[in-house]
N, C-alpha and C positions, 0 to 999 in steps of 0.2 A: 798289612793294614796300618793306618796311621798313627801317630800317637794318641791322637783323642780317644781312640779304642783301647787304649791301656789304659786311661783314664775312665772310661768306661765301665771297663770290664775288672779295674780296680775296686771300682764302687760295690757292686755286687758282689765281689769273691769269687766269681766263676764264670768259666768263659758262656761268651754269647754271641752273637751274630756279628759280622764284621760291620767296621763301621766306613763310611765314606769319609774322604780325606778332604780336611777344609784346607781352602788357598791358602798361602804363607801371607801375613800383613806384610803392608811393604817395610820396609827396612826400615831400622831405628836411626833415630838421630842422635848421635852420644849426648848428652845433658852437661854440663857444666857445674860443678858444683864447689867452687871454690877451690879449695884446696885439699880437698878429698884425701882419705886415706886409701892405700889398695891393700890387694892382699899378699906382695909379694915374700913377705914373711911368713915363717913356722909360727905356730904357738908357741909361748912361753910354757912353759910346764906347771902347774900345780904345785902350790906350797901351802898345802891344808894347817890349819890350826889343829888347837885340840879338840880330839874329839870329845860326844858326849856319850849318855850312857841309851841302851834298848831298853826298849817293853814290850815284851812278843809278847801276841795275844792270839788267841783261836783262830783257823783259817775255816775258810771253806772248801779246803781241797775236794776234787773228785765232784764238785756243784758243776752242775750248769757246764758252760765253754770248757772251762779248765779241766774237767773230766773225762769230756770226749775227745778232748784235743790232745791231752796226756796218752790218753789209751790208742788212739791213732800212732801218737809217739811212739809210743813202745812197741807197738808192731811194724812200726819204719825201720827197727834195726840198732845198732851201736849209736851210741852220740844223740839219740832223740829220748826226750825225759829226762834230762841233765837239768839241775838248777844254771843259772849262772849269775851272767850281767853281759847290761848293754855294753859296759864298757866305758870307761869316764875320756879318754881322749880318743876314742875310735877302735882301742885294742882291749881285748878282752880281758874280763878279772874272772875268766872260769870258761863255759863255753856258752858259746852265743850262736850256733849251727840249727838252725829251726826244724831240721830233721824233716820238710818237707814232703816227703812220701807220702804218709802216713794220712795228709788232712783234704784230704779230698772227700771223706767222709763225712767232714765237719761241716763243710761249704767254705773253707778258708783261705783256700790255696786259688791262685790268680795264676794263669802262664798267660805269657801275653807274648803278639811280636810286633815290635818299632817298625815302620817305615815313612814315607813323606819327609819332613823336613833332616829326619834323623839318620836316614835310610840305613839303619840297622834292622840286620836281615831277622832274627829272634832276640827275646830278653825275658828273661823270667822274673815278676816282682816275687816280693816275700808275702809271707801267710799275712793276713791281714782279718782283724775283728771288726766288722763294722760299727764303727759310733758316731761317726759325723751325718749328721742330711745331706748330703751332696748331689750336686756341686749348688755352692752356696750363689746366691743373689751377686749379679754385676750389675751394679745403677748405676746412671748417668747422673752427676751433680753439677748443674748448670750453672746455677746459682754461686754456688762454692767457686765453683772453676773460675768466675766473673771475679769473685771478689778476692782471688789470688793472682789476678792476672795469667790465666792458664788457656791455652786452645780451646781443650775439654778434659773434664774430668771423668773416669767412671769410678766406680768405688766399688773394690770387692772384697764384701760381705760375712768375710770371716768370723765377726761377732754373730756370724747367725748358723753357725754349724748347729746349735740346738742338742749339744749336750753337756749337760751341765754345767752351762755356764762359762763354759771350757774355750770359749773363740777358738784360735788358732792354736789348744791345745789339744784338740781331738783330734788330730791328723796324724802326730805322731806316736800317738799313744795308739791307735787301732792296729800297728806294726808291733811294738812295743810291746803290748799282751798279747796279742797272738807268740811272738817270739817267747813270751815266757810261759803262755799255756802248753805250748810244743815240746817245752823243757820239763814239762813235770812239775813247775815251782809251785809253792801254794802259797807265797806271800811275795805281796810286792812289796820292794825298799828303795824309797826316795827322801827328795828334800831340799829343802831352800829356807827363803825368808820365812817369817810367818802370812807375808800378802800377795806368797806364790799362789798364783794362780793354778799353775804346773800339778802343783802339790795336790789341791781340790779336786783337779779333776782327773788327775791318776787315783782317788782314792775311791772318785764314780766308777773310772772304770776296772777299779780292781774288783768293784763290789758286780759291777753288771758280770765277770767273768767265774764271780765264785771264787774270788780270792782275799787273802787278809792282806791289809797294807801298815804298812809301818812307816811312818813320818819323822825324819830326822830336821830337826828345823832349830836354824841360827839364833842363838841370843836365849832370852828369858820369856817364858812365859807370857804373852799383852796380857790387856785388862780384857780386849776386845777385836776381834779379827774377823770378819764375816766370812773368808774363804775358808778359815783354819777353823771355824764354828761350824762351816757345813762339813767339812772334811772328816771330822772325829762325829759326828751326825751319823754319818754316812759308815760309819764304823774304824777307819782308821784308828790307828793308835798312834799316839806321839812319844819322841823325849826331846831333848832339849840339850845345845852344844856347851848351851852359857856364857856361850863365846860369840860376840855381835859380827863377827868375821861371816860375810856367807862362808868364805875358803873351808872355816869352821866343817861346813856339813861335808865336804867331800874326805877329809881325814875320819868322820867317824861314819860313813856307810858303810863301807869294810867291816868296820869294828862288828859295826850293829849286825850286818849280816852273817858275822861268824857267830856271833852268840846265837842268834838263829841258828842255825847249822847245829850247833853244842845241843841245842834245844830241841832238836829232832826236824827242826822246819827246812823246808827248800824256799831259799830266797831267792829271787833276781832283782837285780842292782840298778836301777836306774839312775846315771848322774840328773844331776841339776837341769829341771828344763828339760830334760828329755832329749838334748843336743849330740845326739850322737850319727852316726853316718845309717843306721837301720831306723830311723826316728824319721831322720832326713828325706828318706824315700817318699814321705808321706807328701812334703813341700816339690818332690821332682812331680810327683802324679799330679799337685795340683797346678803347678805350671802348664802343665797338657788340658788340665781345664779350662784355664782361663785362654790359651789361645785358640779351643773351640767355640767361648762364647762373643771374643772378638772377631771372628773371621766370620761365625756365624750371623752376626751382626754386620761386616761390613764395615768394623771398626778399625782405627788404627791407633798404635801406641807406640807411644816414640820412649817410654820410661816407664818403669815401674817401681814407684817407695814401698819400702816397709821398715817399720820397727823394729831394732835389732837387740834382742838384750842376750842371751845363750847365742844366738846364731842358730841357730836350728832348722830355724822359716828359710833364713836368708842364705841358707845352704844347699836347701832341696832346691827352691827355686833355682839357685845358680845350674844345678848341676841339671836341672828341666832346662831350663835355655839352652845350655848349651846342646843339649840332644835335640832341641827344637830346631837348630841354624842359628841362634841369638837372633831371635825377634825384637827382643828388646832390649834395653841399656836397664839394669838393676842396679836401683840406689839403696844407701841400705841408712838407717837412721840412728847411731850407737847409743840406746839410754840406757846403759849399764856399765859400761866398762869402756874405757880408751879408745879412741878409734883405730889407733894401729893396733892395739889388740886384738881389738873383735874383728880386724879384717887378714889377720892371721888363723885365728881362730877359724873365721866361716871359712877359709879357702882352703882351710885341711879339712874339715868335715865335708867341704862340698865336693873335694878332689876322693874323699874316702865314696862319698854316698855315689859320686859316678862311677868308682869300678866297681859298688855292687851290682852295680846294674848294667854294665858294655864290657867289663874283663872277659875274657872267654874264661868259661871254667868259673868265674864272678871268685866270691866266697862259698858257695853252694857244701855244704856240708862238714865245713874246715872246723875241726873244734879249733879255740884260741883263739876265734876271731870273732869280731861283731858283724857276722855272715848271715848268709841266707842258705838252707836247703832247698833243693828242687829237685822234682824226679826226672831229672837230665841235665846235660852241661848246658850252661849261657853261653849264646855263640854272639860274638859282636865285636866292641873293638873298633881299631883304626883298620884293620882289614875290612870288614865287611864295610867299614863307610868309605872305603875306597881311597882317603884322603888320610894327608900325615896324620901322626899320631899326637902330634900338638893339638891340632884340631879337638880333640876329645880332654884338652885338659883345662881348668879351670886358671884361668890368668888374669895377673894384677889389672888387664882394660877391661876383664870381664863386668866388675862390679867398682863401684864408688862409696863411699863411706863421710857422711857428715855427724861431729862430734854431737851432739845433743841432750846431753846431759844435764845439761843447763846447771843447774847448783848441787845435783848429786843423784845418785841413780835412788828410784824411789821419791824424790822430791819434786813439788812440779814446778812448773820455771813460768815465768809470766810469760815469755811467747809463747809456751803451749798453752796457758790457760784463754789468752786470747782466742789463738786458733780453736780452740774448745766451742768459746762462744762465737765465734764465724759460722764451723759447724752446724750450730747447733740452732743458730738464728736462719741460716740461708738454705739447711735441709733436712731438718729439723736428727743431724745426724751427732751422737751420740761420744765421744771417746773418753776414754777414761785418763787421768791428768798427768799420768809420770809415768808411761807409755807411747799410747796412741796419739796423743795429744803434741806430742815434741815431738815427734816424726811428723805429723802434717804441718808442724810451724815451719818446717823447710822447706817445707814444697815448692813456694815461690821463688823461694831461691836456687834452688835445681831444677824448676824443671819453668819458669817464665817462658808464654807462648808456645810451650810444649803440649804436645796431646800425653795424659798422664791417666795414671794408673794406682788409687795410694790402697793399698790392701789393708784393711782393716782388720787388726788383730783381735780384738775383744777388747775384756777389762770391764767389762760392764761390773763386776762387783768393786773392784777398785773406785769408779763413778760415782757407784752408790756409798761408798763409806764416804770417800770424799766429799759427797754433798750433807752426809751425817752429820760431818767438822764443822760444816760452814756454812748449816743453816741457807733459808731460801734469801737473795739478794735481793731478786726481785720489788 
């Protein structure tokens, strides 16, 4: 069956009827984008600050998801009901093997098998918690499109996943707690800025899973955060690096989670953003989304933008195009970090998140790794697609990368505030200012007279403080 039926049958957690296989768009047209960065570089490695200190507080172990998913665990066998972590550059800080067996019970577990554009004969996704609405809203922004000088625009919808606020963070977190209810943990551990969005809404969905969360977050204390106010709302517990460094939070997640551990708790580790290659799976699946609702439409895309700040989005996607046949040319928009950074960055995560998903054998039960279990090996690969093994690897023409940072990550920059109100004037569409907003200020300059594609992350609560600041204009 095609890919849309793994995207399907993603959605749900369990298999369903086969799905019919949409026409392939015609082929993209590479976009131009200046002077692009690629991905032909490794990451740089991690050079955390200092850490700060924990504050564990009560779980909900044995609640709700996490109780029945534990206990399926535990009768999967060795390696299933392990704490661990996602793993901060792809490898694991414990074990990360989801012990799949076991969750069939739950309704968790997804087998799925590729073929059409992919022609990969089987592939197994990872357990997965449903929390997003899927598949979100593709609109047509005519008006926008006119006033960027674009073919056509569609716009897809990711501020409207519809949980909590979460845009394009509910996608990898639904992989993300399932992998840690599989394990046993009873506290989630994450972390970033205080106006992570990330943050927020890992700590909804620790709470929907019956789990306690623990927030490690950069710097001092604000006066006022509305993400990091709903997050300790929602139960979350914070501490604080004291150090303005984000790098800050990745040196003390470790820490915090061993005090957990000393403290009798089962932690799992989530880096920053949720950027990891089992995160990532969540952006491969919705690649198969989007090219059922353009084919099913009869559309065609010659590009696709998104905002890059972890890489995360723009890794899954990668690594779904590529199983697609590359339908289309992926731009990616850097408002976080360097562009040759982040485009080293996305092309190991998205080079990770493809062989969990076409490796024969995948990661499927490997402790030490940010793996998947499955009650059988993944068969796929450059054998079963019949074609060299290059074919299946993620390469510097794959994706383009424009700086966008504008005056500093977190800050917004006068072409995104414009593009904001283009937006916002011609469809009456929404981004929030040091994100969404500097990735569509480029648009016209990647993708002029192109048929395009700009994927809407969220941020709607970043919007609203933003507009807190600054008062109505009008």
């Amino acid at each position: 069956m095609a890919m849309s039926a793994l995207a399907s049958r993603a959605k749900t957690g369990v298999n369903g009827p086969p799905a019919a296989s949409p026409q392939r768009p015609p082929d993209a047209a590479a976009a131009s984008a200046g002077a692009p960065a690629s991905g032909r570089h490794r990451p740089a490695q991690h050079r955390p600050a200092q850490p700060g200190a924990a504050a564990a507080g009560p779980g909900a172990a044995g609640e709700g998801i996490a109780g029945r998913v534990a206990a399926d665990a535990r009768k999967a066998g060795p390696g299933a009901g392990v704490a661990g972590s996602a793993g901060l550059d792809g490898a694991a800080q414990g074990s990360a093997g989801l012990g799949a067996a076991g969750l069939g019970g739950a309704g968790l577990r997804a087998r799925n098998e590729l073929a059409g554009p992919a022609r990969i004969t089987a592939a197994a996704l990872p357990a997965r918690i449903e929390l997003a609405a899927l598949p979100t809203p593709l609109m047509p922004a005519p008006r926008l499109a006119s006033a960027m000088g674009l073919e056509s625009l569609q716009v897809k919808r990711d501020d409207l996943t519809g949980f909590a606020l979460g845009g394009n963070k509910a996608r990898p977190l639904e992989y993300l707690v399932a992998a840690a209810c599989a394990q046993g943990a009873d506290t989630l551990v994450t972390g970033g800025a205080a106006e992570s969005n990330f943050c927020a809404a890992a700590a909804a969905a620790a709470r929907r899973a019956g789990l306690a969360c623990q927030l490690v977050i950069a710097g001092q204390p604000p006066r006022h955060c509305p993400g990091l106010d709903l997050a300790c709302s929602w139960g979350a517990r914070v501490s604080w690096t004291r150090t303005a460094a984000r790098a800050s939070v990745d040196a003390a997640l470790p820490r915090v989670a061993a005090e957990l551990s000393a403290a009798g708790r089962r932690p799992y580790v989530i880096p920053r953003g949720g950027a990891t290659p089992l995160g990532a799976v969540g952006y491969a699946v919705a690649a198969a989304e989007l090219y059922d609702q353009l084919a099913g439409r009869g559309l065609r895309a010659d590009c696709v933008l998104v905002a890059v700040g972890s890489g995360g989005t723009l890794a899954g996607l990668l690594a779904g195009n590529v199983l697609l046949g590359r339908p289309w040319r992926l731009l990616g928009a850097a408002v976080s970090r360097p562009a040759e950074e982040t485009a080293r960055r996305v092309q190991r995560l998205a080079s990770d998140c493809l062989q969990l998903l076409v490796a024969p054998g995948g990661a499927a039960g490997r402790r030490g790794t940010a793996g998947l279990g499955t009650a059988g090996p993944v068969t796929g690969g450059p054998e079963a697609l019949g074609e060299p093994g290059a074919r299946l690897a993620i390469t510097a023409g794959d994706f383009d990368l424009v700086d966008a940072r504008g005056p500093g990550h977190g800050l917004a920059s006068a072409d995104g505030s414009r593009a904001a109100g283009t937006a916002l004037r011609t469809e009456g569409l929404v981004v929030d200012p040091v994100h969404t907003a500097k990735a569509l200020a480029v648009l016209p300059s990647v993708a002029a007279g192109r048929n395009a594609v700009f994927w809407h992350t969220g941020g709607l609560l970043d919007a609203i403080a933003a507009a807190g600041r600054t008062g109505d204009d009008a």
